[in-house]
C-alpha positions as CSV (number, residue, x, y, z in Angstrom):
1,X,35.3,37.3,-0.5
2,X,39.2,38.2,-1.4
3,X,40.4,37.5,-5.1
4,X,42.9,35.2,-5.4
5,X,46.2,36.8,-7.0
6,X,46.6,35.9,-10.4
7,X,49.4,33.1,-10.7
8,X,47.4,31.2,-13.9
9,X,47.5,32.1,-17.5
10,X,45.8,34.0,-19.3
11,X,46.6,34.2,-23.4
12,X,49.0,36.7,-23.2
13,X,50.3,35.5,-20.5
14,X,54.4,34.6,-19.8
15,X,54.7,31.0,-20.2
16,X,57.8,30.9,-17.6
17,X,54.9,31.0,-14.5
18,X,54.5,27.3,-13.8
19,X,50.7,26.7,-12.6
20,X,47.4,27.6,-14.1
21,X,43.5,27.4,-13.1
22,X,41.1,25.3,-14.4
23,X,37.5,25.1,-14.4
24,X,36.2,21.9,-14.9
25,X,32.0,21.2,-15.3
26,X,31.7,17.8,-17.1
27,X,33.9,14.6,-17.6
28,X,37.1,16.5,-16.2
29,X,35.5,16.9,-13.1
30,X,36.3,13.5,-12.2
31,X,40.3,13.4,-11.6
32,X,40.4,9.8,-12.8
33,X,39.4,10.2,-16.0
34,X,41.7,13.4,-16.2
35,X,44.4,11.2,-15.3
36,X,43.6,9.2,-18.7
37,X,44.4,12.3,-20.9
38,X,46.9,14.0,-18.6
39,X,49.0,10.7,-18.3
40,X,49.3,11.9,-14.5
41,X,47.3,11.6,-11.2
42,X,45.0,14.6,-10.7
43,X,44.0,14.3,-7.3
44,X,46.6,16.8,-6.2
45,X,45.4,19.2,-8.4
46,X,41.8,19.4,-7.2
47,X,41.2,22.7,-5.0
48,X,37.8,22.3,-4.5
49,X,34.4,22.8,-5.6
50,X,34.1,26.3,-7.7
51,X,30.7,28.2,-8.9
52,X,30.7,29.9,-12.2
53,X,27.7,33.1,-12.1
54,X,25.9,34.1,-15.3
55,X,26.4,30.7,-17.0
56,X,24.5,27.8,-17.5
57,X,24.8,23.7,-18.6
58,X,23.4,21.9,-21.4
59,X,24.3,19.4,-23.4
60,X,25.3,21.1,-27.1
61,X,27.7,19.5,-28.3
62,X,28.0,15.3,-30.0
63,X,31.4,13.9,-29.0
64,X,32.8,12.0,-31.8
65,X,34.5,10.2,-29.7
66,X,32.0,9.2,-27.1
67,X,28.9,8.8,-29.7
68,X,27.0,11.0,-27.8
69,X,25.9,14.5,-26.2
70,X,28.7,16.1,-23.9
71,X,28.9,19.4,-21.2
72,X,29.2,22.8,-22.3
73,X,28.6,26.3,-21.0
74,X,26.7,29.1,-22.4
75,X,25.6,32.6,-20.9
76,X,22.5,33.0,-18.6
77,X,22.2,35.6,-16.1
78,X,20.0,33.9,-14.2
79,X,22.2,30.6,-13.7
80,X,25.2,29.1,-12.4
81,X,27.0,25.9,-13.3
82,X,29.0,24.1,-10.4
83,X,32.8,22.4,-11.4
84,X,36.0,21.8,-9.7
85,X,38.4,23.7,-9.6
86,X,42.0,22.4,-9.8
87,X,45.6,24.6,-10.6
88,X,47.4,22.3,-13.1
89,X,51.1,22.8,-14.2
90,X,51.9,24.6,-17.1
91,X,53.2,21.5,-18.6
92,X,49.8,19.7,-18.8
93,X,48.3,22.6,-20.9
94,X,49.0,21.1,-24.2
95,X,47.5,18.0,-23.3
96,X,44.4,19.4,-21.9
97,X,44.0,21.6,-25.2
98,X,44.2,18.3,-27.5
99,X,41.7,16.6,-24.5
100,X,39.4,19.4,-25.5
101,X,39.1,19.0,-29.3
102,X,36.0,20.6,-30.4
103,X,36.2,23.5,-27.6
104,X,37.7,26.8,-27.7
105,X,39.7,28.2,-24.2
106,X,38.0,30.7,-22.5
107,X,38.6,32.5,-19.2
108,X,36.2,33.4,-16.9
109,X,36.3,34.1,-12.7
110,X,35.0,31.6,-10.1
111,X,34.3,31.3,-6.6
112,X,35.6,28.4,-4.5
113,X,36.5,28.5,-0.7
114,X,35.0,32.0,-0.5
115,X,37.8,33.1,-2.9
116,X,37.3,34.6,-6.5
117,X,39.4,32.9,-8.9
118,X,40.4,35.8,-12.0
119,X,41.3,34.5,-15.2
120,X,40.3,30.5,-14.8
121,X,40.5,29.1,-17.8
122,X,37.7,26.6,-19.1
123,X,36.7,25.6,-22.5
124,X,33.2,26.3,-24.4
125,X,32.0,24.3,-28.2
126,X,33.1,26.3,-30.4
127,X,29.9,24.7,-32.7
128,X,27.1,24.8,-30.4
129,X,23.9,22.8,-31.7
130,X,20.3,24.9,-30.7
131,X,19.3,21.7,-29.1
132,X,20.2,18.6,-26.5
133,X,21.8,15.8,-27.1
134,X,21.8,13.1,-24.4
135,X,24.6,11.7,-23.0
136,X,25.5,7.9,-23.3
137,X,25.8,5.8,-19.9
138,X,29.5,6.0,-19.5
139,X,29.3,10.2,-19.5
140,X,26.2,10.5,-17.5
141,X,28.8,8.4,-14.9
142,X,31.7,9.7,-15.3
143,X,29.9,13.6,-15.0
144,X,28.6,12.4,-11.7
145,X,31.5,10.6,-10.3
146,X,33.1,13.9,-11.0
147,X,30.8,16.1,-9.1
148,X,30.7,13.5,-5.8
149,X,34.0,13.0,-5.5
150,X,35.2,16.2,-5.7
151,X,32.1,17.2,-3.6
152,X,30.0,19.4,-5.3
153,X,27.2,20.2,-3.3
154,X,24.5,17.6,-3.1
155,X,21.1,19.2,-4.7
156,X,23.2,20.4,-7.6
157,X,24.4,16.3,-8.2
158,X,20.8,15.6,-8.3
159,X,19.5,18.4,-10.8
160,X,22.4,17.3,-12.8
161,X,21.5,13.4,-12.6
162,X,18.1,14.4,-12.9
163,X,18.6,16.8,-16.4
164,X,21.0,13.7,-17.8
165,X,18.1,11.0,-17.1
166,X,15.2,13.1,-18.5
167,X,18.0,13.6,-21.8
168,X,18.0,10.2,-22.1
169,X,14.6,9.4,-21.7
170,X,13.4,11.8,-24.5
171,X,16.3,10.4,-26.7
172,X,15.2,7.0,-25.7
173,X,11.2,8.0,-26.5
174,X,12.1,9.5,-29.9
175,X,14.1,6.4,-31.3
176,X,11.5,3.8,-30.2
């Protein structure tokens, strides 16, 4: 596996290079619906599916915004979370820093097309709760159309559809 040189940012980095990497593992995952914050098509941008090691999913997070649980990332040796992997310009960072309200920047190395991507940058709650909230209907869609379209790999889709439906189910159990 080679590294891939480093051409994105890291936080010292000099704002003069023009691209950066971007791990995305929940509703940015879907290009669409990074268009809606970006104000530009993402498609482009997508180089593939990408693995992050030594981390896992959960919902830890309530969005405001959404009225419901959302993605976030914590440490676990044992696990790996799959995302896209896109190089965005330099000029969408400020945009994808307000997008991510809630979340702190962090930068971590991936693997996509048997390349390691150094110094990816991805975002993590910066007030993780110590338990699960489920996401609504429009997330739970938006996460998946994410990881199908930008082809993450098919048992991974299900464990993820299948961790949002039993979310909802136990939210669903508790209210009634």
């Amino acid at each position: 596996m080679s590294v891939e040189p480093l051409s994105g940012l890291t936080a010292n980095a000099d704002v003069s290079e023009t691209h950066f990497y971007y791990f995305a593992y929940g509703s940015c995952m879907c290009p669409v619906d990074l268009k809606r914050s970006l104000a530009e098509k993402t498609h482009a941008y997508v180089i593939g599916p990408a693995t992050l090691k030594g981390h896992r999913l959960g919902f830890y997070r309530r969005s405001r915004l959404r009225n419901c649980g959302v993605l976030d990332i914590t440490p676990d040796p044992h696990s790996t979370v799959q995302g896209v992997l896109y190089r965005l310009p330099w000029r969408l960072s400020d945009r994808l820093d307000e997008r991510e309200e809630g979340y702190t920047q962090t930068f971590v190395t991936v693997d996509c097309n048997a390349r390691q991507y150094a110094a990816t940058r991805t975002y993590t709650v910066l007030e993780k709760l110590t338990y699960e909230i489920a996401p609504n209907d429009w997330y739970f869609n938006v996460v998946l159309r994410g990881a199908l379209t930008c082809g993450l790999p098919e048992q991974y889709c299900w464990q993820l559809f299948h961790h949002m439906h039993r979310l909802q189910q136990q939210q669903g159990s508790a209210v009634a």
